[in-house]
C-alpha positions as CSV (number, residue, x, y, z in Angstrom):
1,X,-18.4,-12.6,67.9
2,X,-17.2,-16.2,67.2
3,X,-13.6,-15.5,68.9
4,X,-15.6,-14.0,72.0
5,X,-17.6,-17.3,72.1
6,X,-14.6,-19.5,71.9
7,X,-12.9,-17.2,74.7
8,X,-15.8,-18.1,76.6
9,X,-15.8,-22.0,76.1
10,X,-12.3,-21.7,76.5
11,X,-12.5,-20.1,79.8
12,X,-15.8,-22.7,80.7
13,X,-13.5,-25.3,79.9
14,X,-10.7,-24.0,82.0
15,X,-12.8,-23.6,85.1
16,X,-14.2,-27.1,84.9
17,X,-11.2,-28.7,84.6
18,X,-10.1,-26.9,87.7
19,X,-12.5,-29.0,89.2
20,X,-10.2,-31.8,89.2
21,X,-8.0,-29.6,91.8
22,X,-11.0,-28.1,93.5
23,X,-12.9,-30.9,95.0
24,X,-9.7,-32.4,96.4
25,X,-9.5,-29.0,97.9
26,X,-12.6,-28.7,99.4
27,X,-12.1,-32.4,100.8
28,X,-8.8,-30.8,102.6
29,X,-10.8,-27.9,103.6
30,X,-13.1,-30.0,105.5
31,X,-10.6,-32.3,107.4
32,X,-8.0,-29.3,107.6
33,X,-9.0,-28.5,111.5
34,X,-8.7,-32.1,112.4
35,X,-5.3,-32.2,110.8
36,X,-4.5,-28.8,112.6
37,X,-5.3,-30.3,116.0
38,X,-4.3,-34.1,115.2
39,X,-0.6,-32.2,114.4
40,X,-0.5,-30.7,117.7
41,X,0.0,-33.9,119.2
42,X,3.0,-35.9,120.3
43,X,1.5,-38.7,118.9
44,X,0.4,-37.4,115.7
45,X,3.2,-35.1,114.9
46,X,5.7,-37.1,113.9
47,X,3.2,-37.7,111.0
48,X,2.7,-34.6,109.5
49,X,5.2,-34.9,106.6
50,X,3.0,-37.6,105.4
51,X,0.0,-35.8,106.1
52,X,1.5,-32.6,103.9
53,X,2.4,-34.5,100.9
54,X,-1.0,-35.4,99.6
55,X,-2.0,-31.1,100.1
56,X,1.6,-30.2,98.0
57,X,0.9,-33.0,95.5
58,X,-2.2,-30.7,94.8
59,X,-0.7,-27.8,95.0
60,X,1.9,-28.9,92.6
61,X,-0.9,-30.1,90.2
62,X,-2.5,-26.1,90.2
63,X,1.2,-24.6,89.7
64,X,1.4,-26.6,86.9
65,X,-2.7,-25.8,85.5
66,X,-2.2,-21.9,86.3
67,X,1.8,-21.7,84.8
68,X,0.5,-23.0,81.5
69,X,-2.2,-20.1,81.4
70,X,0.2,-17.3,82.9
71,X,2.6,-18.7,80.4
72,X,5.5,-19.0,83.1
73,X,6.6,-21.4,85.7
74,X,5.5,-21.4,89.3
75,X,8.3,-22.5,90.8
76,X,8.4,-25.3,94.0
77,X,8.9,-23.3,97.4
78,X,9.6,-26.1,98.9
79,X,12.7,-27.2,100.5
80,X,14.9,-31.0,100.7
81,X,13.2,-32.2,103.9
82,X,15.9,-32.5,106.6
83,X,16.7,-34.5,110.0
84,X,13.7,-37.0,111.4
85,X,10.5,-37.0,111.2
86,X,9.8,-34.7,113.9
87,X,12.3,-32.2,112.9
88,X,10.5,-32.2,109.6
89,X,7.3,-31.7,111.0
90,X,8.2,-29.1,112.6
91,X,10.1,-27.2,110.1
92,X,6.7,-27.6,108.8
93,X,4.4,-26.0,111.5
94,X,7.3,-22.8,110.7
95,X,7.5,-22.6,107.3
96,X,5.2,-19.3,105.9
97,X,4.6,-22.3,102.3
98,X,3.1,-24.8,104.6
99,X,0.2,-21.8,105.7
100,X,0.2,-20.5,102.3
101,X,-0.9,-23.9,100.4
102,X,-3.6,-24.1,103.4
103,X,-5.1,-21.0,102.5
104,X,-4.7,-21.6,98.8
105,X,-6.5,-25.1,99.2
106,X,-9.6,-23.2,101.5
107,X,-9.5,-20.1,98.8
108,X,-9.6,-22.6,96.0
109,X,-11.6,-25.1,97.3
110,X,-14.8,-22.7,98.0
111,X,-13.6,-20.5,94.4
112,X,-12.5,-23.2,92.3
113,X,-16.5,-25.2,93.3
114,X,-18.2,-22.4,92.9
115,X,-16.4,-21.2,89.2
116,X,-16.5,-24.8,87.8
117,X,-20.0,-25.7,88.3
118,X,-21.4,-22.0,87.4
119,X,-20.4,-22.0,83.9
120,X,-21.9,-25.5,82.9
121,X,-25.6,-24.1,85.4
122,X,-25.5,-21.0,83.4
123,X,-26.0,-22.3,79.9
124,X,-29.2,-24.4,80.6
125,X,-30.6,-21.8,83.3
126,X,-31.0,-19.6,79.9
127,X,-32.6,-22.0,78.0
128,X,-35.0,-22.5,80.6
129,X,-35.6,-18.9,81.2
130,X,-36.0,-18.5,77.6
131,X,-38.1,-21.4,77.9
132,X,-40.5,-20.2,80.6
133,X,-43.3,-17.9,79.3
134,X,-44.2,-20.8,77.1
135,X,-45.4,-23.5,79.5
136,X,-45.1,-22.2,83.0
137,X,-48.8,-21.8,83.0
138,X,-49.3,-25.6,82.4
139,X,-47.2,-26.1,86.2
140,X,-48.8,-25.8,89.5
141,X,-49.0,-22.9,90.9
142,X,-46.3,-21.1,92.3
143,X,-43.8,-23.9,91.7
144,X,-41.7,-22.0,88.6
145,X,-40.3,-18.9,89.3
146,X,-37.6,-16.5,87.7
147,X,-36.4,-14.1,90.5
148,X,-40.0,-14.8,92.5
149,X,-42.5,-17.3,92.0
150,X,-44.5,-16.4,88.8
151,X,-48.5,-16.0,89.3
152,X,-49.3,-13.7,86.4
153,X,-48.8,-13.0,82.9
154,X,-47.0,-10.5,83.0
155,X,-44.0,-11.5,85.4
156,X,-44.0,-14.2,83.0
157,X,-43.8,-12.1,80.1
158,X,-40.7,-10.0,81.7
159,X,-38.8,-11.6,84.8
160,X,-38.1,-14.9,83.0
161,X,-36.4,-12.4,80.3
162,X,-34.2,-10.2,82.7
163,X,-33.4,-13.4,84.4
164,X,-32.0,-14.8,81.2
165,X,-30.3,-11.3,80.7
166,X,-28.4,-11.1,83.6
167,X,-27.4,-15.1,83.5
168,X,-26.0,-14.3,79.6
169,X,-24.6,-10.9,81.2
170,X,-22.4,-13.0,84.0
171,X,-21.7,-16.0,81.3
172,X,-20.0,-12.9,78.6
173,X,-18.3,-10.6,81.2
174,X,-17.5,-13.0,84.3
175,X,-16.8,-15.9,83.5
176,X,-13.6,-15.1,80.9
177,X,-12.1,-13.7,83.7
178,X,-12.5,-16.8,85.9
179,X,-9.4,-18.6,84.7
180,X,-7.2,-15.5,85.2
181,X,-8.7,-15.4,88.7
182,X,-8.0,-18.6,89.6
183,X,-4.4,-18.5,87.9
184,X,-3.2,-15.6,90.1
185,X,-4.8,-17.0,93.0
186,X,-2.5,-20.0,92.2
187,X,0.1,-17.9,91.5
188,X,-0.1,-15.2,94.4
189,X,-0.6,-18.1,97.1
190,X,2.1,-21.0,95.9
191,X,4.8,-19.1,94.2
192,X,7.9,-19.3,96.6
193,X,8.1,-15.9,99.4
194,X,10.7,-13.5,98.5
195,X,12.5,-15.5,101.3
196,X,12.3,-18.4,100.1
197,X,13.8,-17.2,96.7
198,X,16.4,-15.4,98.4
199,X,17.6,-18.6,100.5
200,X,17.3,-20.6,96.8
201,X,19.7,-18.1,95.6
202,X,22.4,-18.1,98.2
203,X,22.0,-21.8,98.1
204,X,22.4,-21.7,94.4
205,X,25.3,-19.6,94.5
206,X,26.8,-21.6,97.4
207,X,26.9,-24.6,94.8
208,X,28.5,-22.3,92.2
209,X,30.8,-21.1,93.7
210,X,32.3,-24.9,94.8
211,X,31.6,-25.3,91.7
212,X,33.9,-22.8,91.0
213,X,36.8,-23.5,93.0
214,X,36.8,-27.4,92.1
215,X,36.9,-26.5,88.4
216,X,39.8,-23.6,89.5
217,X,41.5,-26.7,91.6
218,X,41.3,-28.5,88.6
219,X,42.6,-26.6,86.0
220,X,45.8,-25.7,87.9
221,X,45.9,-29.4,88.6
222,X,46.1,-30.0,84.8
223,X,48.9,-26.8,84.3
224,X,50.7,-28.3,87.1
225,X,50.7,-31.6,85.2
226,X,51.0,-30.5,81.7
227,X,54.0,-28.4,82.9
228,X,56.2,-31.0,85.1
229,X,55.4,-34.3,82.9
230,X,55.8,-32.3,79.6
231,X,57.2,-29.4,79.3
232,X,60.0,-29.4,82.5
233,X,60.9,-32.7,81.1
234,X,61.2,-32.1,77.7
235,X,63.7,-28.8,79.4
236,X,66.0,-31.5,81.5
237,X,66.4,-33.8,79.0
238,X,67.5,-31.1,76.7
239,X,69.6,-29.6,79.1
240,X,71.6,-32.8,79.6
241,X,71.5,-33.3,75.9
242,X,73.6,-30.0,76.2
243,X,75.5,-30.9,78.6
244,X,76.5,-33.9,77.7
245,X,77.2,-32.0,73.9
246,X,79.8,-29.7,75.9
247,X,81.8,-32.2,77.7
248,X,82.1,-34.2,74.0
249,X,82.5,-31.0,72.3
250,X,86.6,-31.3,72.0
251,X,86.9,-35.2,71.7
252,X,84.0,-35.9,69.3
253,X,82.7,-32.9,67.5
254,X,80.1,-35.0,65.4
255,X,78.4,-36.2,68.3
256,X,78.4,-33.0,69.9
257,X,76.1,-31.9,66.7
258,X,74.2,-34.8,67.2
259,X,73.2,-34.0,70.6
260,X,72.6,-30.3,69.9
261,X,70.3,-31.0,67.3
262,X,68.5,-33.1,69.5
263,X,68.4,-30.2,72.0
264,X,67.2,-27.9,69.9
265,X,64.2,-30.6,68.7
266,X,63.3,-31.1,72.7
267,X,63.2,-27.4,73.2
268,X,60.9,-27.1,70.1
269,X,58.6,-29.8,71.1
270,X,58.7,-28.0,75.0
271,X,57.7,-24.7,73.5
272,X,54.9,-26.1,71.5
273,X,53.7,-28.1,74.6
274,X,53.6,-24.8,76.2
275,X,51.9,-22.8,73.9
276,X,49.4,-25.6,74.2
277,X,49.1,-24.7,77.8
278,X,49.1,-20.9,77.4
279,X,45.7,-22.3,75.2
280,X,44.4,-23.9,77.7
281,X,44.4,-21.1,80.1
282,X,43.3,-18.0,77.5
283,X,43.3,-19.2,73.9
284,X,45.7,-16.0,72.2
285,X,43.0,-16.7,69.0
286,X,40.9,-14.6,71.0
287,X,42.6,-11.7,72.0
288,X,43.6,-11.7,67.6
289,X,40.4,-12.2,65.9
290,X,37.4,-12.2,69.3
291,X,34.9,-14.5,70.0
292,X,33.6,-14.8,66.2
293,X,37.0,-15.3,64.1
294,X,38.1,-18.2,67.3
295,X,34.5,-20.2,66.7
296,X,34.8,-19.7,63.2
297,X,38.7,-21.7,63.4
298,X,37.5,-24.3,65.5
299,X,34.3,-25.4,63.2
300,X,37.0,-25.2,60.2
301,X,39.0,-28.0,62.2
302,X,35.7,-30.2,62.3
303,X,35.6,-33.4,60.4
304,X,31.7,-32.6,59.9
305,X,30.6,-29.5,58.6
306,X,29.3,-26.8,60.8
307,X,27.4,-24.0,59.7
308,X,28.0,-21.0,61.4
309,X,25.4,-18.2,63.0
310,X,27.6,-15.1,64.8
311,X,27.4,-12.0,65.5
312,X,29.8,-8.8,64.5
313,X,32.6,-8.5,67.3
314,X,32.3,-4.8,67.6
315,X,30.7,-5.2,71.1
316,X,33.0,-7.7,72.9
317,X,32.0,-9.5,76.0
318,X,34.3,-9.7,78.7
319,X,37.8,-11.6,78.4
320,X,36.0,-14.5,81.1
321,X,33.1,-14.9,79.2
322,X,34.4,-15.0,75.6
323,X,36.9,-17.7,76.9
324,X,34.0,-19.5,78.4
325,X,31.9,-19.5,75.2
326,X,35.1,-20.6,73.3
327,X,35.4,-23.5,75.6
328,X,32.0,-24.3,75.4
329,X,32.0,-24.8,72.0
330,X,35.2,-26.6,71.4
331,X,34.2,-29.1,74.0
332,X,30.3,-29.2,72.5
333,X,32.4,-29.8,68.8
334,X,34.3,-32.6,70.2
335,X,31.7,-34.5,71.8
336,X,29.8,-33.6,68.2
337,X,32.8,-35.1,66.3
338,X,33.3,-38.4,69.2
339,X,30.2,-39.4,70.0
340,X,27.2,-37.9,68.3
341,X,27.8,-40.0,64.5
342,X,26.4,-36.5,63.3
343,X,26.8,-35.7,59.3
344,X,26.4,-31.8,60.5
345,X,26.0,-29.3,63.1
346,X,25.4,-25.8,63.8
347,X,26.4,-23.0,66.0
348,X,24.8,-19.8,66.9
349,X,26.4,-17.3,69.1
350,X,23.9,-14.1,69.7
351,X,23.6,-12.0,72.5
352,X,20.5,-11.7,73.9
353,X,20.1,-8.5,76.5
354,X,23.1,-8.6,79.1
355,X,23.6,-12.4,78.5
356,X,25.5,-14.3,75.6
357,X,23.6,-17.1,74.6
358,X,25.3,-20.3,72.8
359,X,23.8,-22.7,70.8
360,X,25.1,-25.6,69.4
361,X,22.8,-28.3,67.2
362,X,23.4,-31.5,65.6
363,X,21.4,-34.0,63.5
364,X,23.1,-37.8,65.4
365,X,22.3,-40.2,68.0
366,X,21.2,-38.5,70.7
367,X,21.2,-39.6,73.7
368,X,24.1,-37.6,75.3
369,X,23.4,-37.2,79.2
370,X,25.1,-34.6,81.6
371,X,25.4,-37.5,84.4
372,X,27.6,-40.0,81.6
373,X,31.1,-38.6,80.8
374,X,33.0,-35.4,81.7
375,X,32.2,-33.3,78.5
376,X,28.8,-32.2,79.6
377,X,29.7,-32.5,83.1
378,X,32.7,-29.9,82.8
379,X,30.7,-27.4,80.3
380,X,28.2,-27.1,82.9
381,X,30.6,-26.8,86.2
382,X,32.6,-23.8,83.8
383,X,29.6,-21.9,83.2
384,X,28.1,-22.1,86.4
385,X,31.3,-20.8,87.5
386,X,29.9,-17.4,85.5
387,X,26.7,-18.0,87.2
388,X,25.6,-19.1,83.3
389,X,22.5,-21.7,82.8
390,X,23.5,-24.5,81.1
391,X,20.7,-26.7,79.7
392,X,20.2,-29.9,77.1
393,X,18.2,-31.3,74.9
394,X,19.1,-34.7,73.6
395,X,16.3,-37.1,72.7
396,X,17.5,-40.3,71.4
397,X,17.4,-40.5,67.6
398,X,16.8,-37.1,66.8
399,X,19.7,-35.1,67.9
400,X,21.5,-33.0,70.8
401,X,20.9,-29.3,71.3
402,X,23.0,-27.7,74.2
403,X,22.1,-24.1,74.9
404,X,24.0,-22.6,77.4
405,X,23.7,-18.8,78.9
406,X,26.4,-16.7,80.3
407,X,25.8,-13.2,81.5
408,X,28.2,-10.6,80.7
409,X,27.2,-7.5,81.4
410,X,26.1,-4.3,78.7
């Protein structure tokens, strides 16, 4: 009985705070047609963006009331205002959202009144009730009533009784149910249209995919480099070393050793510069021991110590993704080693469904922020490049947490 109770205060409580949201509502329900008409002027038009905001900042207020009781987010449906003030206004008059929080705020306003003041009537119309049979004899005539005005002894003996019934009834079985009304009201009415979301994804893709190709750009950028200031010239200066070693060869065969030797040491030192490069690109680690034996390497090279969570690599991801991941945490183990002043960290590579979900934890500053440096700033470009979520979590004296999602498939 007692968690039924507290379901029911809960829910009371709920519906009375929606209050808050509801009588602002019912204020824009009332000047609503004088907006409507005021916005189909030439004169008033160009102020309808201002006129909007104060109905979204509401709106905004229940996404936020009814996500924390669905347990999800209601997402914002509403675009980066573009162009002047009249083009906004009437992007405005178009949009399906704009018509959508209008009929949420009339819905609501008229609901959300009626819900938040019935609970807090219905506890003191039972008492009263209750109450009735015992003194309603000692009032004027006619002036109590329960369902009708009372008269005799017996409708005072039995109406005030049902009437307590049925309020008790409509306080147990309605009212719980008023908070999920009002949340899928909320969340029916000012969740973005499948439109909308479908727009938000190409535009989010859009993004991505430059994204993508700046990161691409980028990364040949640094092969191209890599290759002509190291490797080529580590190549010509051992090739003159060599040729310079033949044209001594007969006159001064010490030398000529001398020169080979030095040959052979550039063409060493080129070869190692481009193995570095072939690391860059796909680290060969991966293709020899996966995704688990690459991370494990890398936290083995960390002057902190990183404990390690991983899975088994009988079920590889894709070559793209594992090379991502691997990135990810070699760059998130740096910046942990650089700039965190950590004493440990940890990593934990699991997958989760059709998406390979990377964590990496440490105990230092905090702090670290996406929009400061290129560490971050790159990890996130490469996984959106996979159409991956990157996210972080960095207050400042307690530590950095990146998380980072990359779908790859069954």
């Amino acid at each position: 009985m007692r968690p039924f109770l507290k379901r029911v205060a809960d829910a009371a409580v709920y519906t009375a705070t929606g209050l808050r949201t509801a009588l602002p509502a019912l204020l824009g329900l009332c000047l609503l047609p004088l907006a409507i008409v005021l916005s189909l002027t030439v004169v008033a038009l160009p102020w309808l963006p201002q006129l909007v905001r104060p109905m979204r900042a509401l709106a905004n207020a229940e996404r936020r009331r009814a996500g924390r009781l669905l347990g999800h987010e209601i997402p914002e449906p509403y675009p980066v205002p573009r162009g002047g003030a009249v083009e906004q206004a009437l992007t405005l008059l178009r949009s399906p959202t704009t018509w959508r929080d209008a009929a949420w705020m009339c819905l609501h306003g008229l609901t959300g009144l009626f819900m938040g003041i019935l609970p807090i009537a219905l506890v003191p119309g039972i008492v009263f009730a209750l109450s009735l049979p015992l003194w309603w004899w000692a009032a004027p005539p006619g002036s109590q009533a329960a369902f009708v005005d009372l008269y005799t002894w017996k409708q005072a003996l039995t109406l005030p009784f049902l009437q307590a019934g049925v309020n008790l009834i409509v306080l147990l079985v309605l009212v719980p149910r008023f908070p999920y009304w009002q949340a899928r009201l909320a969340n029916t009415l000012l969740r973005p249209t499948r439109r909308v979301s479908l727009s938000e994804r190409v535009e989010q893709l859009t993004e991505t995919r430059a994204e993508a190709l700046e990161a691409h750009g980028a990364e040949l950028r640094r092969i191209e480099r890599d290759l002509h200031d190291g490797t080529q010239a580590q190549l010509v200066a051992a090739a003159l070393r060599l040729g310079l070693a033949d044209r001594r060869f007969d006159a001064d065969p010490e030398a000529s050793r001398t020169l080979f030797l030095e040959a052979r040491e550039g063409i060493e030192d080129a070869l190692a510069q481009l193995r570095g490069v072939i690391r860059g690109i796909y680290p060969p680690i991966l293709s020899d021991r996966g995704l688990g034996g690459a991370v494990r390497a890398l936290a083995a090279a960390q002057p902190v110590p990183v404990t390690l969570d991983l899975p088994d690599d009988r079920t590889r991801a894709p070559a793209a993704v594992e090379a991502a991941a691997y990135f990810v945490v070699a760059e998130a183990l740096t910046n942990v080693a650089k700039h965190s002043g950590a004493s440990r960290a940890e990593v934990a590579v699991r997958r989760d469904g059709a998406r390979l979900v990377i964590t990496v934890r440490d105990d230092g500053r905090g702090g670290a922020d996406p929009a400061r440096g290129t560490g971050l700033a790159g990890i996130r470009r490469r996984v959106a490049a996979l159409d991956g979520a990157t996210g972080v979590d960095s207050p400042a004296g307690t530590g950095t947490t990146l998380r980072v999602e990359l779908p790859c498939g069954s």
